[in-house]
FIFI-44141 format. One record per residue (C-alpha): x, y, z; residue in one letter. Coordinates in steps of 0.05 Angstrom, whole numbers. Example, Ala and Ser with C-alpha at 12.3 -4.5 7.8 and 13.67 -1.06 7.14 Angstrom:
BEGIN
PT     px     py     pz residuo
PT    246    -90    156       A
PT    273    -21    143       S
This chain:
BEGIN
PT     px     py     pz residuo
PT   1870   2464   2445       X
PT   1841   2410   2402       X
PT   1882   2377   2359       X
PT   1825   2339   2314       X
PT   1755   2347   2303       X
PT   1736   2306   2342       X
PT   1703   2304   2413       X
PT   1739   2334   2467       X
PT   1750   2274   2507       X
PT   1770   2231   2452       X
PT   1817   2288   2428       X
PT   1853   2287   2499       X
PT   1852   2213   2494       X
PT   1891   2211   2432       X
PT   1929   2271   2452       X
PT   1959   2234   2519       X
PT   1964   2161   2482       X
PT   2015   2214   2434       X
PT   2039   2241   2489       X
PT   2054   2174   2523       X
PT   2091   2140   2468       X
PT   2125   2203   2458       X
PT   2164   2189   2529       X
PT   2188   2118   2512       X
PT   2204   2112   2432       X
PT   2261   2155   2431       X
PT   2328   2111   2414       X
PT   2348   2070   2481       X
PT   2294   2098   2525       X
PT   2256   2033   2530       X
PT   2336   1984   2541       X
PT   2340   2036   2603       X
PT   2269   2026   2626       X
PT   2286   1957   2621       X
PT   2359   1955   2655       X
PT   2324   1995   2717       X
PT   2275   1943   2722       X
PT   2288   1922   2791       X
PT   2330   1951   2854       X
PT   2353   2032   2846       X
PT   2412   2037   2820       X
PT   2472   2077   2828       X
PT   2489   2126   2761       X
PT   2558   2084   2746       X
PT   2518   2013   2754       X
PT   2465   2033   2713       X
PT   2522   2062   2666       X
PT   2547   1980   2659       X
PT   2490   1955   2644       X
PT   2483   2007   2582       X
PT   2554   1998   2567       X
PT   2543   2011   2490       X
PT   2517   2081   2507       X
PT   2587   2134   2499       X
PT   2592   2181   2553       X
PT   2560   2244   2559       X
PT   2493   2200   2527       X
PT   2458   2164   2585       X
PT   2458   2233   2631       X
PT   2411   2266   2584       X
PT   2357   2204   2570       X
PT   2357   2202   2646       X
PT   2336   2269   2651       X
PT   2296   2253   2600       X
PT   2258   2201   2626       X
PT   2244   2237   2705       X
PT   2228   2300   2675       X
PT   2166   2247   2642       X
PT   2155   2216   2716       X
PT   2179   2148   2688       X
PT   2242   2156   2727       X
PT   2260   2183   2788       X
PT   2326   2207   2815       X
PT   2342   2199   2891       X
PT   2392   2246   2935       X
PT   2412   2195   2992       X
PT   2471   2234   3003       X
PT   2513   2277   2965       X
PT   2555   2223   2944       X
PT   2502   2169   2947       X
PT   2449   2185   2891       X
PT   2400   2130   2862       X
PT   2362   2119   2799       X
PT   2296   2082   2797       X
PT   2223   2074   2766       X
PT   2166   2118   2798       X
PT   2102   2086   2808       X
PT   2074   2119   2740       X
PT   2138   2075   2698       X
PT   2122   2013   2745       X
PT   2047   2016   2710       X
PT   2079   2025   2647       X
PT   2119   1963   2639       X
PT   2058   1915   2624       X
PT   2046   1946   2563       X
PT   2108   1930   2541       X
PT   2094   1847   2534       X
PT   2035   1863   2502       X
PT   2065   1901   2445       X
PT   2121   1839   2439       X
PT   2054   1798   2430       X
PT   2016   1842   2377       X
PT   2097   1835   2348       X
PT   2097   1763   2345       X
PT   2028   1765   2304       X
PT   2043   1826   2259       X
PT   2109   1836   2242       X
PT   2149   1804   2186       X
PT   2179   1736   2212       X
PT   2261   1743   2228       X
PT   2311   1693   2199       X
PT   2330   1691   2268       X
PT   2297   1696   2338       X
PT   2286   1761   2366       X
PT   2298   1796   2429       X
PT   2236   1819   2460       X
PT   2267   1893   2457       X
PT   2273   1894   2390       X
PT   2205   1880   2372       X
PT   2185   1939   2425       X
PT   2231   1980   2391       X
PT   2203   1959   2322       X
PT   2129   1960   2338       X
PT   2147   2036   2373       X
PT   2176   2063   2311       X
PT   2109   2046   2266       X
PT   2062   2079   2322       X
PT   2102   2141   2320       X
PT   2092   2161   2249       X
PT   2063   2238   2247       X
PT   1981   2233   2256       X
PT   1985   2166   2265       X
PT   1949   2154   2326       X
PT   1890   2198   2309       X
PT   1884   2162   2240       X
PT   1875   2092   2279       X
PT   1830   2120   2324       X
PT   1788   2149   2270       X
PT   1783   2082   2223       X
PT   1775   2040   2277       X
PT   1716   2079   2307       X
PT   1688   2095   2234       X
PT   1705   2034   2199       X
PT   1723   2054   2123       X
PT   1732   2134   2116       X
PT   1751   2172   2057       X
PT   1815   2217   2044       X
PT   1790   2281   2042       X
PT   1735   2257   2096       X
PT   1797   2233   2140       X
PT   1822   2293   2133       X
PT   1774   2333   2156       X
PT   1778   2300   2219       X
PT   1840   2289   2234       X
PT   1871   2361   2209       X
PT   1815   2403   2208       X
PT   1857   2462   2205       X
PT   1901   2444   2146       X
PT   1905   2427   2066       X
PT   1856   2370   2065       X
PT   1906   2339   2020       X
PT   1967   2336   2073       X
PT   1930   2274   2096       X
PT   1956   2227   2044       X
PT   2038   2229   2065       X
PT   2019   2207   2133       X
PT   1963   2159   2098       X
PT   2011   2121   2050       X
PT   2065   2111   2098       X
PT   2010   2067   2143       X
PT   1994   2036   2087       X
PT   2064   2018   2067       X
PT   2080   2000   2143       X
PT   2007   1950   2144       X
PT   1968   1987   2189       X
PT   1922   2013   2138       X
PT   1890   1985   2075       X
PT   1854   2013   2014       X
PT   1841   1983   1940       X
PT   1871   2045   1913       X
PT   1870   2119   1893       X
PT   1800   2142   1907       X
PT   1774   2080   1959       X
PT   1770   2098   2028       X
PT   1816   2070   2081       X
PT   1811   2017   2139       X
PT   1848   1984   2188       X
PT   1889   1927   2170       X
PT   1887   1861   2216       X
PT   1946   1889   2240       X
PT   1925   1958   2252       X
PT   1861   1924   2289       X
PT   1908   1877   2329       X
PT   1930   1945   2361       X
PT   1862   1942   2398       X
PT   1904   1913   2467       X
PT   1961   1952   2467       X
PT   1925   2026   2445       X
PT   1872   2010   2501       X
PT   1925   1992   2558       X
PT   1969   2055   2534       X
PT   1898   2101   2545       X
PT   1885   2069   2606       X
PT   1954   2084   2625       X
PT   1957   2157   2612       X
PT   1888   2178   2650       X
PT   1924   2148   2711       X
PT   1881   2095   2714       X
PT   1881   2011   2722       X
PT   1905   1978   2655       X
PT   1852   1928   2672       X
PT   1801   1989   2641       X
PT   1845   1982   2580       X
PT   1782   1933   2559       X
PT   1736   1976   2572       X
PT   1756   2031   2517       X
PT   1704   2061   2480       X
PT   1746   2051   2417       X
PT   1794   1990   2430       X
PT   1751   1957   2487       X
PT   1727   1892   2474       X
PT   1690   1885   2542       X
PT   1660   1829   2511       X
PT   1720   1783   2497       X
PT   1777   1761   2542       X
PT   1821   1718   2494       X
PT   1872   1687   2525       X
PT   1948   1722   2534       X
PT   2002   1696   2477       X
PT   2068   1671   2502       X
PT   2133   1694   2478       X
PT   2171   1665   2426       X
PT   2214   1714   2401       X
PT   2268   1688   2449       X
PT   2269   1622   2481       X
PT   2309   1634   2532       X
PT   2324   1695   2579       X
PT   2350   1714   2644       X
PT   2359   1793   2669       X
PT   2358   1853   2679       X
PT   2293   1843   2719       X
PT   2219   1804   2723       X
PT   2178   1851   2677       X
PT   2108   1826   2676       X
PT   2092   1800   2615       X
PT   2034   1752   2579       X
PT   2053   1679   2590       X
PT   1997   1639   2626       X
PT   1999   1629   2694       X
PT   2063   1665   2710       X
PT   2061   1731   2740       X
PT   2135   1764   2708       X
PT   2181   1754   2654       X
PT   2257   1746   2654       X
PT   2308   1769   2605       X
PT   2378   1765   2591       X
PT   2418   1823   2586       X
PT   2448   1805   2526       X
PT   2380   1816   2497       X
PT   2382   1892   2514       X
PT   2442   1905   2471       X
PT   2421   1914   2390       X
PT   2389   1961   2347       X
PT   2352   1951   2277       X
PT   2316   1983   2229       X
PT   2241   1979   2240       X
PT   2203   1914   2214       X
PT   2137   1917   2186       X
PT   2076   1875   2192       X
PT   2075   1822   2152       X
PT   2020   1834   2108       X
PT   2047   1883   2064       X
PT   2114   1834   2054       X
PT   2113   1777   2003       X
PT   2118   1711   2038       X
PT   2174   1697   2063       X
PT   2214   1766   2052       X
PT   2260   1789   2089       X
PT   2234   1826   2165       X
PT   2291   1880   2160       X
């Protein structure tokens, strides 16, 4: 069932990119990707490296997470059972560096450094927002669009004005821009830096190579290869395992457990901050 007006196939694109996020923003989903991020583990050692989650909590997001195919659970014995990625949450965990990068660019700068996962969790949080994936897709494929025409795209089968809540909230997160009431809205540098990281997530849902992830017929850039950003929101990591990640000329990325274990409110990009206001 379409869920735009637009063409089928970039319907179902937006649709599994939705679909996709969908599996990995909920709270802690992504700090249990992470912790897994290496040998299987056993339910109580995976339990210690999510210490801060109370009991009754991880059992559920496990579930969770291999009833999405990110995660599955192995039945050595009946008292030997193991919890790992699948090949589908293995393919996943690129994207993840490249949404710390777009972070580094985008969002407001911390008074402090920042673990990587909090800028995942940050950066997830803004691409979640209701309708938001088929507005980017729309103004980045159309350039400036109109309310009312927005709307007719997006929800063709509702109030053309129920497009404006979703509207002004990427506007006030800096995804979107507009002069005012009554101009037509555009991506934001921001909302066009997305072009890596909505690509790789497409890519990722049809099952195929995030090296086609360039070749998007929306955020492609076959054209352009720019080199990958390092890391900076934290200097200095080791564990919970090498999760590839976009530093030249190194093949994996290690982090420090430590850096698993906080939670914030969402940052912004920077754009719609005054210099040098506060990320959180």
């Amino acid at each position: 069932m379409a869920i735009t007006a637009l063409p089928p196939d970039t319907d179902a694109d937006i649709a599994r990119v939705t679909e996709a996020l969908a599996m990995i923003t909920p709270r802690w989903n992504v700090r249990i990707m992470l912790a897994l991020s290496g040998p299987p583990l056993r339910y109580s050692e995976l339990a210690a490296k999510v210490s801060w989650l109370q009991n009754g909590q991880l059992h559920p997001k496990l579930k969770a997470l291999c009833d999405a195919g990110l995660v599955e659970r192995t039945e050595h014995t009946a008292r030997h059972v193991t919890y790992g990625h699948t090949e589908r949450g293995v393919a996943l965990l690129p994207v993840l560096p490249m949404i710390v990068t777009w972070a580094e660019e985008h969002l407001e700068t911390a008074d402090r450094p920042l673990p990587a996962i909090e800028q995942i969790e940050d950066s997830l949080t803004l691409l979640t927002r209701r309708h938001a994936a088929a507005i980017l897709w729309v103004l980045k494929s159309r350039g400036e669009v109109s309310g009312r025409a927005l709307a007719r795209i997006v929800m063709p089968s509702s109030d053309w004005t129920n497009v404006y809540p979703p509207l002004r909230q990427l506007v006030a997160d800096g995804l979107v821009d507009t002069e005012g009431i009554g101009w037509p809205y555009r991506l934001s540098a921001a909302g066009d830096g997305l072009s890596p990281v909505l690509g790789a997530l497409s890519a990722w849902s049809a099952g195929q190579s995030l090296n086609h992830a360039g070749q998007h017929p929306v955020w492609g850039h076959p054209q352009a290869k720019p080199a990958p950003r390092p890391w900076v929101s934290s200097p200095s990591w080791p564990a919970p395992a090498a999760l590839p990640q976009a530093r030249t000329g190194e093949s994996s990325q290690a982090w420090h457990s430590r850096d698993l274990f906080s939670h914030a409110t969402t940052a912004r990009p920077k754009a719609v901050i005054q210099a040098g206001g506060p990320r959180r």
